[in-house]
C-alpha positions in Angstrom: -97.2 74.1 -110.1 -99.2 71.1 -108.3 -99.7 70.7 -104.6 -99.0 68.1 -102.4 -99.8 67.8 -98.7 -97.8 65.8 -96.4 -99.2 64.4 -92.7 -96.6 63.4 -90.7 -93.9 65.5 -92.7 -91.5 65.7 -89.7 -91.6 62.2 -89.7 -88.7 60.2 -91.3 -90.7 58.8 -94.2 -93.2 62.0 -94.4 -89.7 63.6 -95.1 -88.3 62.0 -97.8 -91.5 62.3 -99.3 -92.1 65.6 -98.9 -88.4 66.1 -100.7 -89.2 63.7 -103.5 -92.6 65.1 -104.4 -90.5 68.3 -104.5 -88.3 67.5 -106.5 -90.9 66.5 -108.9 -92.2 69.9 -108.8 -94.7 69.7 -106.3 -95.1 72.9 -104.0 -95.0 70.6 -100.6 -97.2 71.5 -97.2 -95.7 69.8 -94.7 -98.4 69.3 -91.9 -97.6 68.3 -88.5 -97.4 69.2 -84.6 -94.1 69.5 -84.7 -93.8 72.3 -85.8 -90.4 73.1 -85.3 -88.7 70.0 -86.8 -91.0 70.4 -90.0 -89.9 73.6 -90.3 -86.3 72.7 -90.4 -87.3 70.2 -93.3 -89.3 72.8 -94.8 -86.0 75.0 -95.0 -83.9 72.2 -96.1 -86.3 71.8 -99.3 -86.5 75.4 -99.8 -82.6 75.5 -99.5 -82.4 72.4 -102.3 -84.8 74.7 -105.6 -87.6 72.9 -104.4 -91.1 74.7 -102.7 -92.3 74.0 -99.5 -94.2 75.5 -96.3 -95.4 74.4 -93.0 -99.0 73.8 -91.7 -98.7 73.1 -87.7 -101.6 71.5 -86.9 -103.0 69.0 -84.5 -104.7 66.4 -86.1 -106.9 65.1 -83.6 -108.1 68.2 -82.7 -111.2 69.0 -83.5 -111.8 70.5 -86.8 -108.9 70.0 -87.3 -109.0 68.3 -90.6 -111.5 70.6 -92.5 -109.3 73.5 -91.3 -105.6 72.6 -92.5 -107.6 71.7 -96.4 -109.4 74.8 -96.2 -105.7 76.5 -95.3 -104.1 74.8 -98.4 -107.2 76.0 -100.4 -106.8 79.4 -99.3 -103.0 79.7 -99.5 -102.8 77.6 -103.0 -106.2 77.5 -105.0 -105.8 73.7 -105.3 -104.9 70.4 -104.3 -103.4 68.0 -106.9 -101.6 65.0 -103.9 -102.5 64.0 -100.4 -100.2 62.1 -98.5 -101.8 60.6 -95.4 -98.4 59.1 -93.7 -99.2 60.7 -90.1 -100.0 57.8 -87.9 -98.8 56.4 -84.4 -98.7 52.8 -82.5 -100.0 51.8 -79.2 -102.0 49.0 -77.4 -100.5 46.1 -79.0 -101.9 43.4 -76.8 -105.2 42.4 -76.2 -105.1 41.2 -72.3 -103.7 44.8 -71.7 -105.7 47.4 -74.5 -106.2 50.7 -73.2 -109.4 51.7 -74.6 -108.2 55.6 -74.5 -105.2 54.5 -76.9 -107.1 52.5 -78.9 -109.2 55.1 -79.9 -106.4 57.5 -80.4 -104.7 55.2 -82.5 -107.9 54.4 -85.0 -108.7 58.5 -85.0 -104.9 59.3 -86.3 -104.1 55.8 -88.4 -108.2 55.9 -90.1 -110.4 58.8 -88.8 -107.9 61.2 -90.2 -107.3 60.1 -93.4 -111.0 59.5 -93.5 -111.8 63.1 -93.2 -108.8 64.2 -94.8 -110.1 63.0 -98.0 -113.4 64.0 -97.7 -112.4 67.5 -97.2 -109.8 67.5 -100.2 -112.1 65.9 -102.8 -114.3 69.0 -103.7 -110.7 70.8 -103.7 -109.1 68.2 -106.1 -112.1 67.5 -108.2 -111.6 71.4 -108.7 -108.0 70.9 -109.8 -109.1 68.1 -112.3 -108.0 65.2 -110.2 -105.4 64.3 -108.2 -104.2 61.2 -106.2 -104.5 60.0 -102.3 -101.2 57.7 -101.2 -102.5 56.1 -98.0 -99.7 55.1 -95.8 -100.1 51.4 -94.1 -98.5 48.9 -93.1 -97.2 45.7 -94.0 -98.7 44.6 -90.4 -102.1 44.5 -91.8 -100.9 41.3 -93.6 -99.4 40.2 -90.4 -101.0 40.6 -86.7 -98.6 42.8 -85.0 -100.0 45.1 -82.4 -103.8 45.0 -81.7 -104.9 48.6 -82.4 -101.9 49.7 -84.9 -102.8 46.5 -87.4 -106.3 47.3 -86.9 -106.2 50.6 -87.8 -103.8 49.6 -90.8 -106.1 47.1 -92.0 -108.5 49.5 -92.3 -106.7 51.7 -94.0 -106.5 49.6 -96.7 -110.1 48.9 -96.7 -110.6 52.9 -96.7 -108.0 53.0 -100.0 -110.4 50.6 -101.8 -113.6 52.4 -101.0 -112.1 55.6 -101.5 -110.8 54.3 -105.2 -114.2 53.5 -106.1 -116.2 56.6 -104.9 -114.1 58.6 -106.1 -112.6 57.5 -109.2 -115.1 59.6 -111.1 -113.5 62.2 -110.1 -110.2 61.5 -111.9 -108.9 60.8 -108.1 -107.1 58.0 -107.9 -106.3 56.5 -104.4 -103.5 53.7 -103.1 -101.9 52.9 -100.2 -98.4 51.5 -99.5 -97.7 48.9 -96.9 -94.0 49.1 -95.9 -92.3 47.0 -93.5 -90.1 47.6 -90.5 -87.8 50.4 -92.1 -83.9 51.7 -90.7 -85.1 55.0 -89.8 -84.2 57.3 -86.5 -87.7 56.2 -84.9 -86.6 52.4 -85.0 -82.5 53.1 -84.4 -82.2 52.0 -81.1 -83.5 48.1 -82.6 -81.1 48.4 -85.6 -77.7 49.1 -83.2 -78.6 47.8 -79.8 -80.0 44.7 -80.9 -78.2 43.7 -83.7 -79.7 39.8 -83.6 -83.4 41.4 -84.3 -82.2 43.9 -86.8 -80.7 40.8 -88.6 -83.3 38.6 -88.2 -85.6 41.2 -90.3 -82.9 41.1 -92.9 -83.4 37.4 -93.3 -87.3 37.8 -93.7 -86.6 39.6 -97.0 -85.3 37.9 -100.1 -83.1 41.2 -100.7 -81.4 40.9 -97.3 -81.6 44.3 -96.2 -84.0 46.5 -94.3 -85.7 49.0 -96.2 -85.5 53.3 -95.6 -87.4 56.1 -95.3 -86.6 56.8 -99.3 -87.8 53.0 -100.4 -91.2 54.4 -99.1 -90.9 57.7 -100.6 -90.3 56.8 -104.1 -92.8 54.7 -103.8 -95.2 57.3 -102.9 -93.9 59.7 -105.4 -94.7 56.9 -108.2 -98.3 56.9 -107.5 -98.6 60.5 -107.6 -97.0 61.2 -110.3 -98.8 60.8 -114.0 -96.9 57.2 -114.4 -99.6 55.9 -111.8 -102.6 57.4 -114.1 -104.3 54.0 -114.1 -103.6 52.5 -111.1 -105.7 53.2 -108.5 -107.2 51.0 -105.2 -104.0 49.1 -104.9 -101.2 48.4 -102.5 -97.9 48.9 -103.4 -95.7 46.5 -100.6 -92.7 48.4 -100.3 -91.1 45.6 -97.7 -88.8 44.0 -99.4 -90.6 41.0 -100.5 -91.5 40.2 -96.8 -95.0 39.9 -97.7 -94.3 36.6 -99.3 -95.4 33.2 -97.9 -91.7 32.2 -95.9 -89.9 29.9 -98.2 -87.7 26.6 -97.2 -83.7 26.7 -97.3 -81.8 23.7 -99.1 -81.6 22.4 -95.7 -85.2 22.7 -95.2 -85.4 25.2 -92.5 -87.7 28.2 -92.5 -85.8 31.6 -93.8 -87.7 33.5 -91.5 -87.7 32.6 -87.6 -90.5 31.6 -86.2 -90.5 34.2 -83.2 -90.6 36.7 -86.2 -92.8 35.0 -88.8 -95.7 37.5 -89.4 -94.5 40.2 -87.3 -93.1 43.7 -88.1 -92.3 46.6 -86.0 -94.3 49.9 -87.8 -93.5 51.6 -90.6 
């Protein structure tokens, strides 16, 4: 049975991710500082035929990193997915950066995923192969939020590299770059603000905001052997919201111009 490790697993879209890849057969190791939430996930799964366990772990703590791959190593032999999803958002304006949150945000949204990889590579060169889903944003397109679209942009940028260097591997690496999503952490915008929550409705040709489970097949697609050629891509799971804004018959812009470009995170 392959294994797939999940950042951010008690996280809405680290969840559904962590049940799809189960469901695909994947034992799952949920890995996050909360640990119990995950572990009510982690039970949920388990309760549903599929495998799953819990790694709480802090990832900015030092070591951190190395330690939770050499965990999975010692409790599984192998490593055939890696899910980096565990990110978070904070000094969005430039007048006003905090340099202590900037930093915090780059270590979990780049640094992390950075070392994450370089830790699982001997393990899944061991395995075979295996495949690295980098989770971004569709921000990176857009400029919302100084240090979260930074570290998003380079996130991508890390997905490209790490396609190339390790590609000879048989590891394949992409990223996917959702948009604002109707999930518990964004809730209070979708039913206290109902003019917002429909305004990003009208930025996507579908008409509706994506979920948690958009994002998670997504991510199950690219780790699964229908992905086995596609690696060092981005897979926009927004909705079509990374498109250029079209005109109306009346000529007016479908997306408002207070909104154009932006995008709460993922």
């Amino acid at each position: 049975m392959k294994v797939a490790l999940v950042t951010g697993g008690a996280g809405a879209v680290g969840a559904a991710a962590a049940r799809m890849l189960a469901e695909d057969g994947f034992r799952v190791v949920l890995a996050d500082r909360a640990a119990e939430r995950t572990q009510a996930i982690c039970d949920e799964i388990v309760r549903d035929g599929g495998a799953a366990v819990v790694e709480a772990v802090d990832l900015l703590a030092d070591g951190a990193c190395q330690r939770l791959i050499a965990r999975v190593a010692e409790r599984f032999g192998g490593l055939d997915c890696l899910v980096n999803n565990a990110g978070m958002t904070g000094a969005p304006r430039i007048d006003t950066v905090d340099v202590a949150v900037w930093n915090a945000v780059l270590a979990l949204n780049l640094t992390v995923p950075m070392l994450l990889a370089q830790a699982a590579q001997p393990l899944m060169k061991q395995s075979g192969g295996g495949s690295i889903v980098n989770v971004a944003s569709r921000v990176y397109l857009a400029g919302t939020g100084v240090a979260y679209t930074s570290s998003k942009s380079g996130l991508i940028g890390l997905t490209r590299v790490l396609a190339v260097q390790l590609g000879p591997d048989n590891i394949r690496v992409n990223a996917v770059a959702p948009s604002f999503l109707n999930t518990p952490f964004n809730e209070k915008i979708v039913t206290e603000n109902a003019g917002l929550a429909a305004s990003f409705r009208k930025m996507s040709p579908l008409g509706r905001l994506g979920t948690a489970e958009d994002v998670a097949g997504a991510i199950a697609f690219l780790a699964s052997p229908r992905a086995s050629f596609i690696t060092g891509d981005v897979i926009h799971v927004c909705g079509g919201t990374q498109l250029a804004p079209q005109p109306d018959a009346a000529g007016a812009d479908h997306n408002q111009p207070e909104l154009h470009g932006r995008s709460a995170i993922s």
